[in-house]
C-alpha positions as CSV (number, residue, x, y, z in Angstrom):
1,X,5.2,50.4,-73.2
2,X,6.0,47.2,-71.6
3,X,7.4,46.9,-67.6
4,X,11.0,45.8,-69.2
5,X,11.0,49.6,-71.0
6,X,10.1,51.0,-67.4
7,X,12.4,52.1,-64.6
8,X,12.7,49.3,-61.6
9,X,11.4,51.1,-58.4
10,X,13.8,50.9,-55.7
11,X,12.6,50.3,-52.0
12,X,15.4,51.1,-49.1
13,X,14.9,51.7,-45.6
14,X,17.0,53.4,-42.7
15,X,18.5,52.0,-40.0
16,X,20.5,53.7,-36.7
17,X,22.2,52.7,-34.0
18,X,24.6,54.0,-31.4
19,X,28.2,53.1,-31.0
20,X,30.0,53.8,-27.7
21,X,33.3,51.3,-27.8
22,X,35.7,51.1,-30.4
23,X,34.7,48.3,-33.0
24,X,34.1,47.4,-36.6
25,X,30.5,49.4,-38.1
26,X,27.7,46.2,-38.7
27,X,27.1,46.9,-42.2
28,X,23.9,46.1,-43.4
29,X,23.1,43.4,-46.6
30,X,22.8,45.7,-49.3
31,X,23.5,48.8,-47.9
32,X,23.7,51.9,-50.3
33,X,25.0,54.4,-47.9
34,X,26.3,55.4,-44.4
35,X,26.3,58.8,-42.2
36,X,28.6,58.3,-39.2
37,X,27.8,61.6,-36.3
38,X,30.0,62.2,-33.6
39,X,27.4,63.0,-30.8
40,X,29.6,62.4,-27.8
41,X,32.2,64.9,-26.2
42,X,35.4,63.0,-27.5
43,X,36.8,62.7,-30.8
44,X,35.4,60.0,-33.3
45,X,38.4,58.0,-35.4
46,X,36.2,56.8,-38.4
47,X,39.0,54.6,-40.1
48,X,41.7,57.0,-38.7
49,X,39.7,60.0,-39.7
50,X,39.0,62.2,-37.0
51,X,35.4,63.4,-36.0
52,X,34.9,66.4,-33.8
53,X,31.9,66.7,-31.7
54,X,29.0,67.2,-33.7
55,X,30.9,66.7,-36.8
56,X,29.8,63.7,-39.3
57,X,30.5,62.1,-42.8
58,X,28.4,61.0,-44.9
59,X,29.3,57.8,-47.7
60,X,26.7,57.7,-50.2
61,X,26.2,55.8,-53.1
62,X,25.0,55.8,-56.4
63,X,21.8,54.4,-57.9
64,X,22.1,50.2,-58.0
65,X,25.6,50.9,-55.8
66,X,25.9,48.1,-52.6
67,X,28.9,49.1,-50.6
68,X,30.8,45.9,-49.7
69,X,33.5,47.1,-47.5
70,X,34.2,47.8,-43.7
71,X,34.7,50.6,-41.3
72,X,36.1,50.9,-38.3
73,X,35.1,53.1,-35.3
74,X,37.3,54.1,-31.9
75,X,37.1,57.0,-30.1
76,X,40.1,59.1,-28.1
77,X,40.3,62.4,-26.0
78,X,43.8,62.9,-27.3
79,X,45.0,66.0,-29.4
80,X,41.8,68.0,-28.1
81,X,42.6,71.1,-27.2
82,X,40.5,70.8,-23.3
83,X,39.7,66.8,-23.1
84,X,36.7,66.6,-21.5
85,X,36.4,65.9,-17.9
86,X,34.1,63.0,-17.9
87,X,34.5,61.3,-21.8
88,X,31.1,60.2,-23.3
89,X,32.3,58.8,-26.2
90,X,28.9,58.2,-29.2
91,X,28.8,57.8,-32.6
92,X,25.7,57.3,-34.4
93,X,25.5,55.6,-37.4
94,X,22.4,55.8,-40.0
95,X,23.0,54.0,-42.9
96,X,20.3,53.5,-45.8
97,X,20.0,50.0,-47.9
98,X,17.8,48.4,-50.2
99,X,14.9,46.2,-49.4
100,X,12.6,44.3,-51.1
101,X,9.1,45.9,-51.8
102,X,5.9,45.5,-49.7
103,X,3.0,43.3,-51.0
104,X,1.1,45.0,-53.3
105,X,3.6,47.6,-54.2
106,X,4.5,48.8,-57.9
107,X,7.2,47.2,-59.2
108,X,8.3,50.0,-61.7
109,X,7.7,53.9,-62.5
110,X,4.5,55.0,-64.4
């Protein structure tokens, strides 16, 4: 069987970072998918979809998939129930894209 009959391996890695202010999510070239956690103790607006504390949402994509789009992030205390005394808004942000592969790696499945 010759390498074009094989599947193409895929290498992605993982990235994180913290958001704190309201602002536009830096997508990453050829990213494949993004988790957005609300770890802070206000409520997360993902694209005016509301995250609780500790809630999250996850946008993942299918194999080959490169998500070309935007999101937006901004945080707000109001419609909680008991708005914290001292807000700490965070939102964490994983998201997972493709890369290419290290020297030496293989190239497609056995």
């Amino acid at each position: 069987m010759c390498d074009q009959d094989k599947e193409r391996i895929r290498y992605v890695d993982f990235t994180g970072q913290a958001y704190s202010q309201p602002q536009n999510i830096n997508i990453s070239e050829l990213c494949n998918g993004i988790t957005v956690k609300n770890l802070g103790n206000t409520l997360v607006l993902l694209d005016d979809e509301v995250l609780q504390p500790g809630d999250f949402k996850a946008f993942g994509g299918n194999r080959g998939e490169v998500f070309t789009g935007r999101h937006n992030i901004t945080f707000t205390t109001n419609g909680m129930a008991v708005p914290p005394a001292v807000p700490a808004p965070l939102a964490w942000v994983t998201q997972k894209f493709y890369t290419t592969p290290p020297p030496g790696a293989k190239l497609y499945l056995p």
